[in-house]
N, C-alpha and C positions, 0 to 999 in steps of 0.2 A: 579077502572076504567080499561079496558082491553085496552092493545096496540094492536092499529091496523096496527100500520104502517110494510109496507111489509118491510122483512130482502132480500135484492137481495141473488143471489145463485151464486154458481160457474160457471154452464153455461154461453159459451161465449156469447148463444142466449138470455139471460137473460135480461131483458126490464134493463137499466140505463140512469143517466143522461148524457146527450150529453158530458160534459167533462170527462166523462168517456169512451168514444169510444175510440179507439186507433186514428180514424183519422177524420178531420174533412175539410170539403169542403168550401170554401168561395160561396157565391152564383155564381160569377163570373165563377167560376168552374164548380159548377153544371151545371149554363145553358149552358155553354159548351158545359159538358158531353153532355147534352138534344140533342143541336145541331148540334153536332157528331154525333149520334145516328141516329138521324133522318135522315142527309144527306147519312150516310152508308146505311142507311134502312133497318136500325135494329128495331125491333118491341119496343115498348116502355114499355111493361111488363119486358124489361131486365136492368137492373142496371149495376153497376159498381162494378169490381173486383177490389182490390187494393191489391199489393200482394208484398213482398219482394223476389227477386233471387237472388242466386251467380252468381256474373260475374262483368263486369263493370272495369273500371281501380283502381276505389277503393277498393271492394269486394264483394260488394251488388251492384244490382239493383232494381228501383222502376221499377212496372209493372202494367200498367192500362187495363184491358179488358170490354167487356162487360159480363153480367152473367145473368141466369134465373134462376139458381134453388140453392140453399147452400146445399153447403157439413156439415159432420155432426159435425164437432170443429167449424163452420164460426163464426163468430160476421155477425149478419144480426140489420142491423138498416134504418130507414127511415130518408132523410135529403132531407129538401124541394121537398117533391115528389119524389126523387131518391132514390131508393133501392141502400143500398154499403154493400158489400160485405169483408171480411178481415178473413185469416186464422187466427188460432190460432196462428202460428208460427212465421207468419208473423206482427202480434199485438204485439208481444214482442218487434219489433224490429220497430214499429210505432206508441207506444203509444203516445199520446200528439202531433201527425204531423197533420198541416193544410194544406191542397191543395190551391193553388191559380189558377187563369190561370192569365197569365201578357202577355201584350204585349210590344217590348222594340227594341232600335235600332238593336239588333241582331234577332229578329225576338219574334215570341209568341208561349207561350206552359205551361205547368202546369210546378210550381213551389212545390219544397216540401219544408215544413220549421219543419226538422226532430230535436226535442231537442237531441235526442238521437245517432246522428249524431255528431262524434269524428272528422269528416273529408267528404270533398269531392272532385268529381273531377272538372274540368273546366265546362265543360256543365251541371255539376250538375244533370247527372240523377246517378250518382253510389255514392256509400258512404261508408265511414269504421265505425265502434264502438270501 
């Protein structure tokens, strides 16, 4: 009997399972993003960039944009009708993060719940490894 079953490949664009994305969105998030998007009036063929930066009081920052087209290392995957976007570079240092969006007495905005994250700062958008 021949195996069929597909061996994924090294490409970050490489079809995988969801827990295999470097990051994953709560839906609360995604319609969000949706939300976002829309009110900016930004076209809806654009997704969500999810990016790591240096800077921040920790040494990283998270970076959320919108995006139309992947660059050629991207992780491109579809989550509830949102295209996301994730560099290669940046996936190293996101694997296994959920996005939330929360609302809370100090106000509302996307949460990251980074495993790979040593440390953060007060506002929680910078982090160390």
């Amino acid at each position: 009997m021949e195996n069929t079953e597909q061996v994924p490949t090294s490409s970050p664009q490489a079809p995988a399972p969801q827990e295999d994305f470097p990051v994953t969105l709560t839906p609360k998030a995604v319609e969000m993003v949706k939300i976002t998007r829309d009110q900016e009036g930004i076209d809806p063929s654009h997704g969500l960039r999810v990016a790591v930066r240096g800077g921040g009081c920790s040494g990283f920052e998270y970076a959320l944009d919108y995006e139309n087209e992947a660059r050629e290392t991207d992780w491109v995957y579809e989550q509830s009708g949102l295209t996301v976007y994730v560099d290669a570079v940046s996936a190293r240092y996101l694997q296994g993060t959920s996005i939330d969006y929360v609302l809370g007495m100090a106000g509302a905005g996307f949460k990251f719940n980074n495993p790979k994250a040593a440390g953060t700062c007060g506002c929680g958008s910078s982090f160390t490894v």
